[in-house]
C-alpha positions, 0 to 999 in steps of 0.5 A: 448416171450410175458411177457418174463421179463428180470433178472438182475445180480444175487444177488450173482453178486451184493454182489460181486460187493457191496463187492468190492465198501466197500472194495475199497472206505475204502482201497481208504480213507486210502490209502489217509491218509497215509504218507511214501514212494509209495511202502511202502503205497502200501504194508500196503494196500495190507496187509490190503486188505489181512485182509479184503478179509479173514474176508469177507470169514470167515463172509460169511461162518457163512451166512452173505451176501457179502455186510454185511460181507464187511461192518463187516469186515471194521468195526471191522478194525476200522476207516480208520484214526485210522488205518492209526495212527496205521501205522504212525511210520512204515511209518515213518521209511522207510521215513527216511531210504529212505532219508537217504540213499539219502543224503549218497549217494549225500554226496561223489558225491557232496563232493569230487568235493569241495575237488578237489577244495578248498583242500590246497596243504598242507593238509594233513601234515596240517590238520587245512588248510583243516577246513579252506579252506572248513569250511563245513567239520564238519558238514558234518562229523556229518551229516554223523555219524547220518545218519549212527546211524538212520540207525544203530538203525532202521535196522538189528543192533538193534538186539544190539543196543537200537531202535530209535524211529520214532519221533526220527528218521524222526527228526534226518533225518531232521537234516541231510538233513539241515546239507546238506542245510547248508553245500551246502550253506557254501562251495557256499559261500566261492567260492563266497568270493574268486571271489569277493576278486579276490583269485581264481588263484589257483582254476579250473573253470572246477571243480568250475563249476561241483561242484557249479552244484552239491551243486544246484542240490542236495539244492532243494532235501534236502529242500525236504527231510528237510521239508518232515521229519518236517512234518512227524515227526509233523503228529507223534506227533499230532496222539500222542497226540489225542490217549492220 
């Protein structure tokens, strides 16, 4: 037993092991860099981690070791932040499909309960009534006609119809998410107007109050996805300009 020297991990494991830390401390620094919704990011990544793992193989099998295979593989992907540009717009367009199908979603929850309550009785044989009792309507129809084109234009249809790009639509999503901001704080703003000039007999306090509920739980949302769809649509443009 005297002089019996005690071996580490094979050189083998250690490649395995050296491999893996490349790989993952470059999956983690992209992984970072990204924009865009958790599954989304998570799919680019393991496509990404694909990639690298067949590289490495194909690398090791003309003799390298693990470890020079994984630095190689890394290196002929390319820096992590031109990687992550590379993917920016496809990001970008999941976020704004996600967001917009949020917002459809909220709109009717939110809206039918300002109907109930600010709808005149004569509307429908006087439609001029209804814009005046809830002056929002507008926007809201607008809103909703572009959120229904950026998700015409970044989906199946545009099989048909011209693509939007992703500059074009993480803004107009933006765009539709104030709509809501301002159309939230408009229809507040008549309920208000009416309390304080005292012309709220004909109004349900039951529904005002599940409907102003509605409008502030939906307000922080939309300042979220507003300025989420800001940013993002920045960040596009400044991975424009340096590519240029």
């Amino acid at each position: 037993m005297a002089g019996r020297r005690i071996v580490g991990p094979s050189s083998a494991v250690r490649g395995a092991e050296s491999n893996d830390d490349i790989i993952d401390s470059y999956l983690a620094d992209l992984g970072a860099r990204l924009d865009g919704p958790a599954h989304a990011r998570a799919e680019v990544l393991e496509e990404i981690r694909f990639g690298l793992d067949d590289s490495v193989e194909q690398f090791t099998s003309r003799g390298l070791g693990a470890p020079d295979a994984a630095q190689t593989a890394v290196s002929e992907l390319g820096p992590a932040a031109a990687v992550a540009d590379a993917f920016a717009g496809e990001l970008a367009i999941v976020h704004a499909r996600r967001v917009l199908r949020m917002l459809l979603i909220a709109g009717p929850v939110v809206g039918i309960w300002w109907f109930l309550l600010l709808a005149p009785d004569q509307w429908q044989s006087r439609p001029g009534l209804l814009i005046a009792a809830i002056p929002a309507l507008p926007i809201v129809a607008a809103a909703v006609a572009t959120a229904v084109l950026v998700l015409a234009t970044t989906g199946t249809l545009i099989r048909w119809v011209p693509e939007s790009t992703p500059v074009r639509a993480v803004t107009l999503a933006a765009l539709v998410g104030l709509s809501c901001i301002v159309g939230d704080v408009t229809v507040l703003t008549v309920l208000l107007i009416r309390f304080a000039t005292g012309s709220t007999d004909s109004l349900s306090f039951g529904i005002a109050a599940v409907a102003v509920l509605a409008s502030v739980i939906r307000l922080p949302f939309a300042a979220w996805a507003t300025g989420s769809c800001i940013r993002t649509a920045r960040r596009l443009h400044r991975a424009r300009s340096a590519a240029r």
